[in-house]
DSSP file (Angstrom, degrees, kcal/mol; ACC not computed):
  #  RESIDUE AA STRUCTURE BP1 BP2  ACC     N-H-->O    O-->H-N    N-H-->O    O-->H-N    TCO  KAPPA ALPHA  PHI   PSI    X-CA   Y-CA   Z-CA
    1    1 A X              0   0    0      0, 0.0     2,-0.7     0, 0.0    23,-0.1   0.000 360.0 360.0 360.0 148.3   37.7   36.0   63.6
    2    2 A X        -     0   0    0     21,-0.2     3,-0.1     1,-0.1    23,-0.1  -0.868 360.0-156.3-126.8 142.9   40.9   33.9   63.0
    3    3 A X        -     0   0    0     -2,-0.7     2,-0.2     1,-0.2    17,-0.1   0.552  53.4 -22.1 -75.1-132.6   43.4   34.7   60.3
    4    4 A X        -     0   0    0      1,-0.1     2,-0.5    15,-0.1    -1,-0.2  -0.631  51.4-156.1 -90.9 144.0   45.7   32.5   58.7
    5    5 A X        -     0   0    0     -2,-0.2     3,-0.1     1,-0.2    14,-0.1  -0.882  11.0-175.3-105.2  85.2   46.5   29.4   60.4
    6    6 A X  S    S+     0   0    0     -2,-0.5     2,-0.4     1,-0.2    -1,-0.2   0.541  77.0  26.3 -48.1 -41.3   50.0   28.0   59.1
    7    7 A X        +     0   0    0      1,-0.1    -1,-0.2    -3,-0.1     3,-0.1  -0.902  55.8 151.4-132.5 113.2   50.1   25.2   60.7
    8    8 A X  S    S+     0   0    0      1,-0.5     2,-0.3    -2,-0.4    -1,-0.1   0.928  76.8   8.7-121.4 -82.5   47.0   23.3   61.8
    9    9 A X        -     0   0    0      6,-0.1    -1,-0.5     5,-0.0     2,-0.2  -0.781  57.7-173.1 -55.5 130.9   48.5   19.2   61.8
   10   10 A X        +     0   0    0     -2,-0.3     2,-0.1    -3,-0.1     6,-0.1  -0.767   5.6 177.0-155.2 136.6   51.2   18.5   61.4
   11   11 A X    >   -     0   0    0     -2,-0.2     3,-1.8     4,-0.1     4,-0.2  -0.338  57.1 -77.3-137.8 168.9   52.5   14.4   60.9
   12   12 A X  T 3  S+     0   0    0      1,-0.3    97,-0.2     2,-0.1    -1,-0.0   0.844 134.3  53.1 -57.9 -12.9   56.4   12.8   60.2
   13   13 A X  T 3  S-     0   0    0      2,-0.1    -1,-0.3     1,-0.1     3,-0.1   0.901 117.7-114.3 -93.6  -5.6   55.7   14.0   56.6
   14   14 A X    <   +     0   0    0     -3,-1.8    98,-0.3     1,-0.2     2,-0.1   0.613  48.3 173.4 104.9  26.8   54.9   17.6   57.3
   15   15 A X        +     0   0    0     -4,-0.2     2,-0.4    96,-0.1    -1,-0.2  -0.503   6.9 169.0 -72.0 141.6   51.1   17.7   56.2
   16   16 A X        -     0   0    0     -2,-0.1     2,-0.2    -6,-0.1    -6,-0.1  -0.984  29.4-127.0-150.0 146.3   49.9   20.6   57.1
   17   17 A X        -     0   0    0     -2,-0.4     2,-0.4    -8,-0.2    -9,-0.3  -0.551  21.9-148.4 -85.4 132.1   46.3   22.5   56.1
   18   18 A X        -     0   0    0     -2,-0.2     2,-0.2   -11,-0.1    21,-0.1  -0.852   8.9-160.5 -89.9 144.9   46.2   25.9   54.7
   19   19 A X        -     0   0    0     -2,-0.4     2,-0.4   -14,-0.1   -15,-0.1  -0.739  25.1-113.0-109.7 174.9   43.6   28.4   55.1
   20   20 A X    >   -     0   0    0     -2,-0.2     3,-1.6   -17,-0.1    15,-0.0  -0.947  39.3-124.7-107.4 134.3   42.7   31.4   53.3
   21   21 A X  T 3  S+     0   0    0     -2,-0.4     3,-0.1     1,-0.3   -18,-0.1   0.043  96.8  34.1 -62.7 163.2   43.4   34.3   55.5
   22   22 A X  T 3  S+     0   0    0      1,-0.3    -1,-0.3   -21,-0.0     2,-0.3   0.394  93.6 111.8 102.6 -37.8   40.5   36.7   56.1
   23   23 A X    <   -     0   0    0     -3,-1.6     2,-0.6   -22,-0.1    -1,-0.3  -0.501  63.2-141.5-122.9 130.9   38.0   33.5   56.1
   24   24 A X        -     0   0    0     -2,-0.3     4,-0.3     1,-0.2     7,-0.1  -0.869  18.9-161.9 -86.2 133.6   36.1   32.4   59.7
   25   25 A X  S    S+     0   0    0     -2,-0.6    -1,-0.2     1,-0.1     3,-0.1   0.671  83.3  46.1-104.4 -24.3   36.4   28.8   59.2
   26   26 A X  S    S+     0   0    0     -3,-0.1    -1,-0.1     1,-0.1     3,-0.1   0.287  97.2  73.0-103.4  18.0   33.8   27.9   61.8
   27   27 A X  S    S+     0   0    0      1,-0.2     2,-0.3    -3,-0.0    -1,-0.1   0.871 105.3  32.1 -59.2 -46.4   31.2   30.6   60.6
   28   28 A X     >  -     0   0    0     -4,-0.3     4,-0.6    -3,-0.1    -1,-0.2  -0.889  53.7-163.1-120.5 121.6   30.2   28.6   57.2
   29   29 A X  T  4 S+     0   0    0     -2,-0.3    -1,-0.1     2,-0.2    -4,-0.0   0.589  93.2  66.0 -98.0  13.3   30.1   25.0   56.8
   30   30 A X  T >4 S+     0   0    0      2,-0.2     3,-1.0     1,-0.1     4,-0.4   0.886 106.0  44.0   8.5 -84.0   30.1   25.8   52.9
   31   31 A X  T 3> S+     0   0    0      1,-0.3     4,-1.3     2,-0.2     5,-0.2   0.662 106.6  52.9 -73.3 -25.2   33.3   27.1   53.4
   32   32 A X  H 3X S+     0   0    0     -4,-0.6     4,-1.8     1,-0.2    -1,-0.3   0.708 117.3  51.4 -87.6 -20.0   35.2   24.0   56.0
   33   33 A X  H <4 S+     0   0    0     -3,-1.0    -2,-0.2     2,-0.2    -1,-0.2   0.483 114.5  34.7-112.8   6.0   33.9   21.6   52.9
   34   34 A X  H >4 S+     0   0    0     -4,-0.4     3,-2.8    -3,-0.1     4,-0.5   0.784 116.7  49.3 -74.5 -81.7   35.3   23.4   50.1
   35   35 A X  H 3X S+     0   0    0     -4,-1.3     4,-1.4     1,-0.3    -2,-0.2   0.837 114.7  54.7  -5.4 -71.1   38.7   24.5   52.4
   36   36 A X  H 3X S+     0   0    0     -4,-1.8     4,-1.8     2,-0.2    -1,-0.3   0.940 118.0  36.2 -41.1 -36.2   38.2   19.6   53.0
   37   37 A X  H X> S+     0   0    0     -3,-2.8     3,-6.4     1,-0.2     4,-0.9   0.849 112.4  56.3 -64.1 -74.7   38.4   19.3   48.8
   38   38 A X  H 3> S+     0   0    0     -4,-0.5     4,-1.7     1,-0.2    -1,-0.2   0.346 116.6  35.5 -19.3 -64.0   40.8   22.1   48.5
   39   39 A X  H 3X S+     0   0    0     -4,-1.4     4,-4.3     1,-0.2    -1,-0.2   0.642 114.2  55.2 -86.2 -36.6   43.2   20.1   50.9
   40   40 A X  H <X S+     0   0    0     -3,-6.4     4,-3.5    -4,-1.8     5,-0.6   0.986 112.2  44.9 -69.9 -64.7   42.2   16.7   49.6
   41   41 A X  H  X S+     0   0    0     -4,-0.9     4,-4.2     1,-0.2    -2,-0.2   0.951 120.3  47.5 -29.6 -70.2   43.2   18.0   45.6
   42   42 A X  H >< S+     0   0    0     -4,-1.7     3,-0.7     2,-0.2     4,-0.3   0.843 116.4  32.8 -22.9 -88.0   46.1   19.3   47.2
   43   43 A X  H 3< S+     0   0    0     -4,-4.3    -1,-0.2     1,-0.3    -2,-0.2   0.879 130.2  40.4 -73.7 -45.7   47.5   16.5   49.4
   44   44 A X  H ><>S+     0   0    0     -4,-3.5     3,-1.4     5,-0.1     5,-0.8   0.522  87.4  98.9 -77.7 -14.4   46.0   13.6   46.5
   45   45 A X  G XX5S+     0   0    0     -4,-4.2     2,-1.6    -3,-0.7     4,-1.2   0.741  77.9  56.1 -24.1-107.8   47.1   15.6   43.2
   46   46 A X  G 345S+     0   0    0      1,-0.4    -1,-0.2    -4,-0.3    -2,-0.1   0.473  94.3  59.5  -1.4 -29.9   50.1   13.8   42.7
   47   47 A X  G <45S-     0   0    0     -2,-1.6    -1,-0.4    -3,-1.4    -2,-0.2   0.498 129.6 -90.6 -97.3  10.8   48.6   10.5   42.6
   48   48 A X  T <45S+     0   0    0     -3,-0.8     2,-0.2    -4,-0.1    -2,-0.2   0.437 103.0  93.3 106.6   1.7   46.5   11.9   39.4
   49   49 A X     << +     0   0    0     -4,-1.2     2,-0.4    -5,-0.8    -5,-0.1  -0.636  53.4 138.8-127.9  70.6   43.0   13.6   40.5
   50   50 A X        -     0   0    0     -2,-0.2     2,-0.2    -5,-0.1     5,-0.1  -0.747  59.3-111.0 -80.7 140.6   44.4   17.4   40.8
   51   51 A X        -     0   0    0     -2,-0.4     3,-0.3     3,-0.1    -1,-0.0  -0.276  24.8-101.9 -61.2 150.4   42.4   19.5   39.5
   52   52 A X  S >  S+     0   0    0      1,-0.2     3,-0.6    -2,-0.2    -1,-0.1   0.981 118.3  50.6 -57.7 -30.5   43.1   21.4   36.3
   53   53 A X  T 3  S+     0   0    0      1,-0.4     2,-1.0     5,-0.0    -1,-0.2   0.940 116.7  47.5 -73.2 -36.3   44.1   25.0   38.1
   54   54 A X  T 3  S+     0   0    0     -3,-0.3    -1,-0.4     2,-0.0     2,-0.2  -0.626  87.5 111.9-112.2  77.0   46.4   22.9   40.1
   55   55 A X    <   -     0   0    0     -2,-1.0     2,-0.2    -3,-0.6    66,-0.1  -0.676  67.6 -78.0-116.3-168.0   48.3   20.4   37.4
   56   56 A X  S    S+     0   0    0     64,-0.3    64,-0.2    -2,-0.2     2,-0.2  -0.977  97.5  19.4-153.8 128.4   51.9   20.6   36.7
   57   57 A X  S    S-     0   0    0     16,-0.2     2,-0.3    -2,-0.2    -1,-0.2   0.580  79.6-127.8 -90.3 172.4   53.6   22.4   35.0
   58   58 A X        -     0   0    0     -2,-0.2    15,-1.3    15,-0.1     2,-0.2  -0.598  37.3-176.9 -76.4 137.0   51.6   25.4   34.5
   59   59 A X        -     0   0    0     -2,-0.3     2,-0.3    13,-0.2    13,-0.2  -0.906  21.5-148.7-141.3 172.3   51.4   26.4   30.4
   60   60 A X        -     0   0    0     11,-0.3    11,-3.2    -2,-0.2     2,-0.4  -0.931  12.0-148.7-157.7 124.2   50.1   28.8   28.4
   61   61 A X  E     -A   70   0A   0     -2,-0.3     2,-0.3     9,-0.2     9,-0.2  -0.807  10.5-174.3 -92.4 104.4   48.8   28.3   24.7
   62   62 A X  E     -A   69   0A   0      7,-6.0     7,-1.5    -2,-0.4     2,-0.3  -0.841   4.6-174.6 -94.5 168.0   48.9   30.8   21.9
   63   63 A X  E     +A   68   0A   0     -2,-0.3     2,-0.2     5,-0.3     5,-0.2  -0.981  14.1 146.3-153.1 111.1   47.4   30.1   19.0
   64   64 A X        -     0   0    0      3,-2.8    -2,-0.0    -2,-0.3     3,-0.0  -0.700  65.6 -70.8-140.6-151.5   47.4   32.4   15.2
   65   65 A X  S    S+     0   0    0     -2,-0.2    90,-0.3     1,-0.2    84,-0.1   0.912 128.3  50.4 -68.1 -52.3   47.3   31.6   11.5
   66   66 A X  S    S-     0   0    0      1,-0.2    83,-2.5    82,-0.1     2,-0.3   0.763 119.9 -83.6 -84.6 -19.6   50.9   30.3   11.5
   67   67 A X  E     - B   0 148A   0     81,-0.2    -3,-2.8     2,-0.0    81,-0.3  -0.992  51.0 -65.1 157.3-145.2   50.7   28.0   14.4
   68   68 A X  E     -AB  63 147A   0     79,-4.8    79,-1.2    -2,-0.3     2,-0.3  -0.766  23.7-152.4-119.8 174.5   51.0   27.9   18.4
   69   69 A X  E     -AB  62 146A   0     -7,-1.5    -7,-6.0    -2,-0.2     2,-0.4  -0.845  13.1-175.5-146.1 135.3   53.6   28.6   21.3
   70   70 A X  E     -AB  61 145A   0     75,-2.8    75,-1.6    -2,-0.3     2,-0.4  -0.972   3.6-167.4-124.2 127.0   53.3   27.1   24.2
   71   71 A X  E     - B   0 144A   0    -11,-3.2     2,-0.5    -2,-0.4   -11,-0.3  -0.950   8.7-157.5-124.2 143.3   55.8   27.8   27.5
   72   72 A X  E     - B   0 143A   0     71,-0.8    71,-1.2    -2,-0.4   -13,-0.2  -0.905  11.5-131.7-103.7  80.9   55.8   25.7   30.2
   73   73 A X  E     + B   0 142A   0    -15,-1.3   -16,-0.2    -2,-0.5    69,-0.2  -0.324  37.3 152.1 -46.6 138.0   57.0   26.6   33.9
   74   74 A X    >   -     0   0    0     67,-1.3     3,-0.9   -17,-0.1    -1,-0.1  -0.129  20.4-170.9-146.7  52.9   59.5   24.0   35.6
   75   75 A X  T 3  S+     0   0    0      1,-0.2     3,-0.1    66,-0.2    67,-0.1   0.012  71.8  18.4 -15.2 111.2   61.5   25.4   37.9
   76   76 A X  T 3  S+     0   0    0      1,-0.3    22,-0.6    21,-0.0     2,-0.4   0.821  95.6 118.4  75.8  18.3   64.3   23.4   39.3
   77   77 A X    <   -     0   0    0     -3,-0.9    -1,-0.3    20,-0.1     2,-0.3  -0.989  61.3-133.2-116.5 129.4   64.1   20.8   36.2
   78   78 A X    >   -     0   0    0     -2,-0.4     3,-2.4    -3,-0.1    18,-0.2  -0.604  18.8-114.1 -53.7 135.2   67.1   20.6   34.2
   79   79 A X  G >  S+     0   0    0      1,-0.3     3,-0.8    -2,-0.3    -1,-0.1   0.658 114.0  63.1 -26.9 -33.3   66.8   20.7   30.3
   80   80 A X  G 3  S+     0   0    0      1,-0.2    -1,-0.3     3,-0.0    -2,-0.0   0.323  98.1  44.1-106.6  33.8   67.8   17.7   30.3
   81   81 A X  G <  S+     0   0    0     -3,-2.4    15,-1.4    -4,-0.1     2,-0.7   0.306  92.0 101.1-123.8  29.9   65.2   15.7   32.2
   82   82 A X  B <   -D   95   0B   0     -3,-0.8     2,-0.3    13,-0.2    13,-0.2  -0.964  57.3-167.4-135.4 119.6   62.6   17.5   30.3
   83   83 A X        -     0   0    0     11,-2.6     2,-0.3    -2,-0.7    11,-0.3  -0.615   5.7-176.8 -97.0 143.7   60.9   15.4   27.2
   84   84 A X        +     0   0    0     -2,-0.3     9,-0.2     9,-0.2     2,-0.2  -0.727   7.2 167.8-169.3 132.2   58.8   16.8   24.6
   85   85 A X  E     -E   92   0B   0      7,-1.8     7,-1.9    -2,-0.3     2,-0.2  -0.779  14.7-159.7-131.0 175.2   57.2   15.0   22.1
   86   86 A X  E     -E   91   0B   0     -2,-0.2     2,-0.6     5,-0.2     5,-0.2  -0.835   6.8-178.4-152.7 132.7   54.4   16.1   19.5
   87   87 A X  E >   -E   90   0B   0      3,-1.7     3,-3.5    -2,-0.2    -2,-0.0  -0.858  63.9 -57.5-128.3 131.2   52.2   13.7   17.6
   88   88 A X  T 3  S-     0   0    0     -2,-0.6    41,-0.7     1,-0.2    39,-0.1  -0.023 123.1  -9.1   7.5 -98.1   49.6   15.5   15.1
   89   89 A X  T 3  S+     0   0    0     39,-0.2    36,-1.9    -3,-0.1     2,-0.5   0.057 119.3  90.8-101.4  27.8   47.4   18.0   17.4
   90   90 A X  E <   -EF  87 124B   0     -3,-3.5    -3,-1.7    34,-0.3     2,-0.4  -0.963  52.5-174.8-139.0 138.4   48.7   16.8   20.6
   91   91 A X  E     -EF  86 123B   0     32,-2.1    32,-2.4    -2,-0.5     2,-0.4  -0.956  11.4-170.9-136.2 121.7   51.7   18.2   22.3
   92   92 A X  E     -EF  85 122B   0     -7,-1.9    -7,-1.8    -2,-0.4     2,-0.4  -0.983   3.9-165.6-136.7 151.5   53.0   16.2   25.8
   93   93 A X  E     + F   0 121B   0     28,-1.2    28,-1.8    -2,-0.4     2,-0.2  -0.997  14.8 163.8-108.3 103.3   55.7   17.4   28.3
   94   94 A X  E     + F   0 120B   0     -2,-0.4   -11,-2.6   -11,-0.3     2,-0.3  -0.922   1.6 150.8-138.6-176.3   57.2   15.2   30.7
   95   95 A X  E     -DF  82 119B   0     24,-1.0    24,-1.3    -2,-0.2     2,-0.3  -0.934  40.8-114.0 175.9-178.0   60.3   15.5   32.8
   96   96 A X        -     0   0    0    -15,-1.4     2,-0.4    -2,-0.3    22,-0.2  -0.955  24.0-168.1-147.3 145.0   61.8   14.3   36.3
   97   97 A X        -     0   0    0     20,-0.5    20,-3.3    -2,-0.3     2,-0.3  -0.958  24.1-142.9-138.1 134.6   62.4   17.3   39.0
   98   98 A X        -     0   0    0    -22,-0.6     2,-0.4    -2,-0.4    17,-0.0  -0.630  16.2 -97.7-119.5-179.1   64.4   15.7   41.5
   99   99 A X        -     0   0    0     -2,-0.3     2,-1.8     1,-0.1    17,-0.1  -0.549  26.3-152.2 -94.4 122.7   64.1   16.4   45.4
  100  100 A X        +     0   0    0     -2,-0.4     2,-0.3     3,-0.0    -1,-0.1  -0.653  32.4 164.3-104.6  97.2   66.9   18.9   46.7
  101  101 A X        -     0   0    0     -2,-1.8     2,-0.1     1,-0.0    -2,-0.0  -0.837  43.4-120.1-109.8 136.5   67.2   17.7   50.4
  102  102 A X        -     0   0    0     -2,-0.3     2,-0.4     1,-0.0    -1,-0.0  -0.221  35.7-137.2 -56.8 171.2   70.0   18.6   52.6
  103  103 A X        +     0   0    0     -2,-0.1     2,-0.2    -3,-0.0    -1,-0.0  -0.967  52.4 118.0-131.8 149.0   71.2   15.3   53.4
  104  104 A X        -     0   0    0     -2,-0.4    -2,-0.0     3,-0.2     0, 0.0  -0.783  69.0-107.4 166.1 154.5   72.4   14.4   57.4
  105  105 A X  S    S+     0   0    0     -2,-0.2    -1,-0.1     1,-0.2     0, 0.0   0.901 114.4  46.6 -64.9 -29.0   70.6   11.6   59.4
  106  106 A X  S    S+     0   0    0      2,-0.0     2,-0.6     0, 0.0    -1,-0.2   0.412  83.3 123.2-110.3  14.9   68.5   13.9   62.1
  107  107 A X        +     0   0    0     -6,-0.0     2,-0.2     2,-0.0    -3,-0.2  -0.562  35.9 175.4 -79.8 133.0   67.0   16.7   59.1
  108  108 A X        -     0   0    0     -2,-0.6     2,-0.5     2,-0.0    -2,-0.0  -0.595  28.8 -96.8-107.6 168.7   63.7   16.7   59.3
  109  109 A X        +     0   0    0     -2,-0.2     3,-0.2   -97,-0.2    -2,-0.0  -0.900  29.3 173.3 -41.6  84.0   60.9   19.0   57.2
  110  110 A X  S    S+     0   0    0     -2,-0.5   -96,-0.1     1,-0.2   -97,-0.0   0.209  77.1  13.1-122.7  56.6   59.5   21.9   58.5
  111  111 A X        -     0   0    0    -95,-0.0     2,-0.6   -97,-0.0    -1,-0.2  -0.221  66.6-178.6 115.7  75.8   57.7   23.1   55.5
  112  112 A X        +     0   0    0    -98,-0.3   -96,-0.1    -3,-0.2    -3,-0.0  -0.631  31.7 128.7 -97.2  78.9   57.1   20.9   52.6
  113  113 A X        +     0   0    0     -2,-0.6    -1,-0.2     2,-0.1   -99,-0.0   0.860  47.4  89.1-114.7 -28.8   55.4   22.3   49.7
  114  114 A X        -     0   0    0      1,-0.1     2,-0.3     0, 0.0   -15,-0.0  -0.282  62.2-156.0 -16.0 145.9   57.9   21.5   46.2
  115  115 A X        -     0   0    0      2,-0.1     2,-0.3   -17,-0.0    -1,-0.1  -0.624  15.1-177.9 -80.8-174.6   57.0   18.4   45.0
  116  116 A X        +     0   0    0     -2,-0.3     2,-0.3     2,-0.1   -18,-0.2  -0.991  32.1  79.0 175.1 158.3   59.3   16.2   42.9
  117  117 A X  S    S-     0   0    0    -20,-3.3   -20,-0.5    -2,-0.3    -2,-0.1  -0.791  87.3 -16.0 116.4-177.1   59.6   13.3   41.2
  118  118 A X        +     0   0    0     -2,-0.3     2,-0.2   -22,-0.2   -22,-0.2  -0.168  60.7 176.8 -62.4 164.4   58.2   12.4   37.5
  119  119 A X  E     +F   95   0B   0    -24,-1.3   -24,-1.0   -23,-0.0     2,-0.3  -0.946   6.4 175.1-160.4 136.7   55.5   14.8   35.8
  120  120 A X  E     -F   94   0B   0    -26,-0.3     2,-0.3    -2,-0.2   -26,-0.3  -0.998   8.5-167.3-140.4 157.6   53.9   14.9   32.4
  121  121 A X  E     -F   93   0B   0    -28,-1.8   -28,-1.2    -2,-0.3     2,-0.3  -0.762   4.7-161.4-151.9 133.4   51.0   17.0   30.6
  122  122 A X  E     -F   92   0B   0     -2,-0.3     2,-0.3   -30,-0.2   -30,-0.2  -0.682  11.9-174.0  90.2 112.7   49.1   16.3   27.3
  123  123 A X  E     -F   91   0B   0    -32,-2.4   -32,-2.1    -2,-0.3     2,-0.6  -0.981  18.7-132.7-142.3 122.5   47.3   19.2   25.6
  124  124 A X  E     -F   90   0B   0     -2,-0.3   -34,-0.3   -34,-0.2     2,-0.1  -0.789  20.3-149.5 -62.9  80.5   44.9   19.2   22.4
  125  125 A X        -     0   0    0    -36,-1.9   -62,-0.0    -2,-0.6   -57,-0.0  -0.342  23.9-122.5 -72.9 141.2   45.5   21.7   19.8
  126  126 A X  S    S+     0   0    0     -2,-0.1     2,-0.2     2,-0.0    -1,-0.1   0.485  94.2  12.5 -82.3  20.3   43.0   23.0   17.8
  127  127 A X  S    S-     0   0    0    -38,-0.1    -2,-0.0   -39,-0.1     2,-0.0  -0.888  90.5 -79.6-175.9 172.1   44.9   21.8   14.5
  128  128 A X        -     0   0    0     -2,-0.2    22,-0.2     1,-0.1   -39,-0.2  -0.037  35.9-119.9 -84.5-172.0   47.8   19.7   13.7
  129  129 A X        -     0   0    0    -41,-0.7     2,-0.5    20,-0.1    20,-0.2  -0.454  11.8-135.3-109.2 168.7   51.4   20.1   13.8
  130  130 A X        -     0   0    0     18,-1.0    18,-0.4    19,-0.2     4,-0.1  -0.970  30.7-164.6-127.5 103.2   54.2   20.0   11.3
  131  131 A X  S    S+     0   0    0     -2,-0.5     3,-0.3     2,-0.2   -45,-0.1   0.508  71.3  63.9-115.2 -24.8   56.1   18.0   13.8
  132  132 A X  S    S+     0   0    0      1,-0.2    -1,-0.2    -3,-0.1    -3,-0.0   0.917 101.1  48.1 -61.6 -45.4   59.5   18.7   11.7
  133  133 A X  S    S+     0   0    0     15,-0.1    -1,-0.2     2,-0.0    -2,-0.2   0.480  81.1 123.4 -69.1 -13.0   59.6   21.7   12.1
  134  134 A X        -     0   0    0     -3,-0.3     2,-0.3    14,-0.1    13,-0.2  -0.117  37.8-161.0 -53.2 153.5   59.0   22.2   15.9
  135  135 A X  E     -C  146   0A   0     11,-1.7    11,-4.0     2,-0.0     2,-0.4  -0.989   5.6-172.0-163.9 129.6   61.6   24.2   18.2
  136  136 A X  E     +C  145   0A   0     -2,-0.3     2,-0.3     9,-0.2     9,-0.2  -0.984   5.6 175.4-140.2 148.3   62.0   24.1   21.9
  137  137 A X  E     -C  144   0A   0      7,-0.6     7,-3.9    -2,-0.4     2,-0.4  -0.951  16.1-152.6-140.0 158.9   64.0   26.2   23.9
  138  138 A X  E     +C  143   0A   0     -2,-0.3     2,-0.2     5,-0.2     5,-0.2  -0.962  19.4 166.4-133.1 154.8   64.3   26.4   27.7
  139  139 A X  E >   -C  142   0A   0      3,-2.5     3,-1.5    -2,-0.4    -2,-0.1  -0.872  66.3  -4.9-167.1 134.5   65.5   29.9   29.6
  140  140 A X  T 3  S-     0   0    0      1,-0.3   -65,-0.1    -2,-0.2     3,-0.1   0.687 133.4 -46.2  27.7  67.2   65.0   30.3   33.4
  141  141 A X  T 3  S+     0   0    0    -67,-0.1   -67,-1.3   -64,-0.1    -1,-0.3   0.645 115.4 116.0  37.5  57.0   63.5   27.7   34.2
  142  142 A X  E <   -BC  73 139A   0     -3,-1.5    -3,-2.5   -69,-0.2     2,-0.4  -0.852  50.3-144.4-119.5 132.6   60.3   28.0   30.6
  143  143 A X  E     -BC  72 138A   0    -71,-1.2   -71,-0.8    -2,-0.3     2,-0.3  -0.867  14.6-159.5 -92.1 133.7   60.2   25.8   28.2
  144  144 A X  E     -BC  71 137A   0     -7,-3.9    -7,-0.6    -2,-0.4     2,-0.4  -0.772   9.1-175.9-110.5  95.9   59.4   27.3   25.1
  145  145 A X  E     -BC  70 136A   0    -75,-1.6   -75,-2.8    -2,-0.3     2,-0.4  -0.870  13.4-160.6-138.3 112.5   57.9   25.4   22.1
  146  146 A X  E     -BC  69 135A   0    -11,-4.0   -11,-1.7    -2,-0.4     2,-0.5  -0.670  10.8-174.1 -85.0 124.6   57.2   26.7   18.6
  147  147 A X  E     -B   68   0A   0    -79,-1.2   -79,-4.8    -2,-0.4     2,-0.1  -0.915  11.7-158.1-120.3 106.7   54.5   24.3   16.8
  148  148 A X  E     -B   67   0A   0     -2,-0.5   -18,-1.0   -18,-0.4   -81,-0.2  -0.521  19.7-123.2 -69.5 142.5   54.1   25.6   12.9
  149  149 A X        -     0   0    0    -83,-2.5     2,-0.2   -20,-0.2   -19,-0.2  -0.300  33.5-102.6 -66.1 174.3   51.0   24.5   11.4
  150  150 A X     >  -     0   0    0    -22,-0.2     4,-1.1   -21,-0.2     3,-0.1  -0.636  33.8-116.1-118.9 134.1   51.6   22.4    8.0
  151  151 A X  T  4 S+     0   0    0     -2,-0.2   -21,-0.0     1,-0.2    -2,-0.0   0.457 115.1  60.6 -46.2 -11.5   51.0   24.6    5.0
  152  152 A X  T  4 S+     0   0    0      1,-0.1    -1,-0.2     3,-0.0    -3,-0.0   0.911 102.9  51.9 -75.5 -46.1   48.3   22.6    3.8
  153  153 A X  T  4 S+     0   0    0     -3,-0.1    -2,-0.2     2,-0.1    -1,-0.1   0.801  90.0 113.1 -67.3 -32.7   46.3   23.3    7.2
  154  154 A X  S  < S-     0   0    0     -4,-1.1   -88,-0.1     1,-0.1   -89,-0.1  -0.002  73.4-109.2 -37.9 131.9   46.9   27.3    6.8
  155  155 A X        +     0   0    0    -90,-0.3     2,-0.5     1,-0.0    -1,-0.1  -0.276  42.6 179.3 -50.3 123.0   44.1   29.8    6.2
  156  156 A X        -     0   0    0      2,-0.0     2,-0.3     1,-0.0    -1,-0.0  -0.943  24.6-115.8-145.9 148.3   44.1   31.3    2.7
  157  157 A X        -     0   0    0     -2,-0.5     2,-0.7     1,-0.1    -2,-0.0  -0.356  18.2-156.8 -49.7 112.6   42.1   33.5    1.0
  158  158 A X        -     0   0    0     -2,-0.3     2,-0.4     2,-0.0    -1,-0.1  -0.805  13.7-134.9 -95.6 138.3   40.3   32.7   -1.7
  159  159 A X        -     0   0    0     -2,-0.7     2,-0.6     1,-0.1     0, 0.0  -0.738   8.8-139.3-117.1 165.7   39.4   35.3   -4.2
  160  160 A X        -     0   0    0     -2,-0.4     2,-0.2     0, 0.0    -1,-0.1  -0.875  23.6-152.8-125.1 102.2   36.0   35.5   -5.6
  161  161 A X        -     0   0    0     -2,-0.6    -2,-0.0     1,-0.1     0, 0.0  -0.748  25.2 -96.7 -93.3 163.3   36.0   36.3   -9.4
  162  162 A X              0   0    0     -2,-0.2    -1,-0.1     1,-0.1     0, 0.0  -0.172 360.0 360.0 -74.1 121.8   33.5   37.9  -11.3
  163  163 A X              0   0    0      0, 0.0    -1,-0.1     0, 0.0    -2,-0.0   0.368 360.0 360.0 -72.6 360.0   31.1   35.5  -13.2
């Protein structure tokens, strides 16, 4: 069987295929045309047809009575290249992570998986925001961003008197 292969092509930008270890790639031909998407997502994300597991940044939505937090990985973005705006139920992130290359005429690549450059992501909340009131904080490279529901949009109890 063969395990993981690390470097399979590799071209003056440094594309290079992954495999999963463990996986015979010439048992199944299932598996060498899932392994072709996977690569394709991969190497074409950037230009806008990633898949959802693979967008950027990665977030993660809570949601309770009083309203959401959402935090955001970006590693290697400073705070201040990092936008966030929020327009009734819709909450967008965007930013610039710029490329940290040594710098010298004969460096080459020999592993390139970072990307860099501009990024944004756009997320639907299942109610709107009170958009004054929002608070973002960043710490070790998460953004964290409180979005209050509006007091009109809270749940409340109504109580049920006695006819």
């Amino acid at each position: 069987m063969f395990g993981a292969i690390d470097q399979v092509a590799k071209s003056k930008e440094d594309h290079m295929l992954r495999y999963s270890q463990g996986r015979d790639v010439w048992a199944d031909p299932i598996l060498n045309l899932q392994r072709m998407q996977e690569e394709m997502n991969r190497l074409f994300g950037r230009f806008g047809t990633m898949t959802e597991a693979g967008e950027y940044p990665s977030m993660n939505v809570w949601t309770g009575e009083e309203g959401a937090m959402v935090t955001a990985e970006v590693p290697g973005v400073s705070p201040e290249n990092i936008e966030v705006t929020v327009h009734r139920n819709t909450l967008t992130l965007k930013g610039r992570r710029d490329e940290a290359a040594p710098t010298g005429e004969e460096v080459t690549y020999h592993r390139r998986e970072r990307d860099h450059g501009t990024f944004g992501r756009t997320i639907a909340l299942p109610f709107p925001v009170d958009s004054d009131r929002v608070e973002a904080s960043f710490r070790n490279g998460v953004v964290k961003i409180l979005l209050p529901r509006p007091e009109a949009d809270k749940p409340r109890r109504i109580k049920i008197s006695n006819a």
